[in-house]
N, C-alpha and C positions, 0 to 999 in steps of 0.2 A: 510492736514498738521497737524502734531502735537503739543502741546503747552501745555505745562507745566505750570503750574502759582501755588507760592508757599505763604502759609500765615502762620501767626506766627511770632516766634521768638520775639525779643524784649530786654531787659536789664533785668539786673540779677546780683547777687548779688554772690561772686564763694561759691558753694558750692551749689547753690539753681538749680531749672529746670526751664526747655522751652520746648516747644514742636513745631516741623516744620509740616503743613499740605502742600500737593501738589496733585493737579487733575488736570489731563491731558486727552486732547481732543483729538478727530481724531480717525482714525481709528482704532479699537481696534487690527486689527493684527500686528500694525507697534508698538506695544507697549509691550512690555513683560518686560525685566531688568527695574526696576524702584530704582533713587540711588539717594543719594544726596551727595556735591563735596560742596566744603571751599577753599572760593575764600580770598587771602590775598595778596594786595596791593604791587606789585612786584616782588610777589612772584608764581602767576597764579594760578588755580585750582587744590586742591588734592582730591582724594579721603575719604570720610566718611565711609559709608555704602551702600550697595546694597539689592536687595532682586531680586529672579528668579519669575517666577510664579508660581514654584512649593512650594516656597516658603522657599527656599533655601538663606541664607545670608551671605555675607561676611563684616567682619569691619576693619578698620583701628587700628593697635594696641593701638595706643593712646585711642582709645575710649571704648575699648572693657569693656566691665565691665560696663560702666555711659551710654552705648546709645541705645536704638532700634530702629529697621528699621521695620516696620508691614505693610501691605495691610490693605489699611482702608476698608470699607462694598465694594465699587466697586475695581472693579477690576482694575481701572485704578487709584486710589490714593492709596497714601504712606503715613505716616508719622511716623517722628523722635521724639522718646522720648529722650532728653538729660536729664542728672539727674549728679549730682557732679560734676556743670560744674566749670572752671576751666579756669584763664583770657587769655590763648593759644587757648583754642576754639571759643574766638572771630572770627567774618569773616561776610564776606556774604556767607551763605549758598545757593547754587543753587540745584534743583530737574532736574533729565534729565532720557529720557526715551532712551532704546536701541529697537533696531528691534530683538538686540540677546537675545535667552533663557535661555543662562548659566552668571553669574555674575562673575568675577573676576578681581583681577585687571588686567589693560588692555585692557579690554573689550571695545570696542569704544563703546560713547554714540549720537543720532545721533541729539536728540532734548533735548532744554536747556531753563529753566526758565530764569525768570530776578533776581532772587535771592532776599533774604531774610537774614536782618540783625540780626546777633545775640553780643551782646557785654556782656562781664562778667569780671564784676568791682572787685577789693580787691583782 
């Protein structure tokens, strides 16, 4: 089974950064798309950013410009650099791995962290 587990984030001041880390266990073939989704309180999960393994990435317009998505040294972690963040990008952020190669939106994701809070004040 796979399992994401994500650390970071924290409170912030807008304007200032966070960083999200996530490593993810299991089988390394069941893990390729590695993305992370902004979970907001009845509102359900959107998409952030993705990365392929090739290392190809997609982002959310909102973000494009303040955030990167990078493979950290192993191949099975990610993490999110947010920078000019901004009090809309509050959420819990979650990390989820797909079995698919190609990132985009839509792409189903099949395993899901428990998420990681990020809050940005002012």
């Amino acid at each position: 089974q796979v399992q994401p587990v994500e650390s970071g984030g924290g409170s912030v001041q807008a304007g200032g950064s966070l960083r999200l880390d996530c490593s993810a266990s299991g089988p390394a073939s069941r893990i390729n798309c590695l993305g992370w989704f902004r979970e907001i309180p009845g509102q359900g999960r959107a998409p952030v950013a993705m990365i392929q393994p090739d290392g190809g990435s997609w982002y959310a317009d909102s973000v494009k410009g303040r955030f990167t998505i990078a493979r950290g040294n192993g191949r099975n972690t990610v993490y999110l650099q947010m920078s000019a963040l901004k009090s809309e990008d509050s959420g819990l952020y979650h990390c989820a791995a797909s079995e698919r190669t190609t990132c985009r939106l839509g792409t189903p994701f099949h395993y899901w962290g428990h998420g990681a809070q990020v809050t940005v004040s002012g």
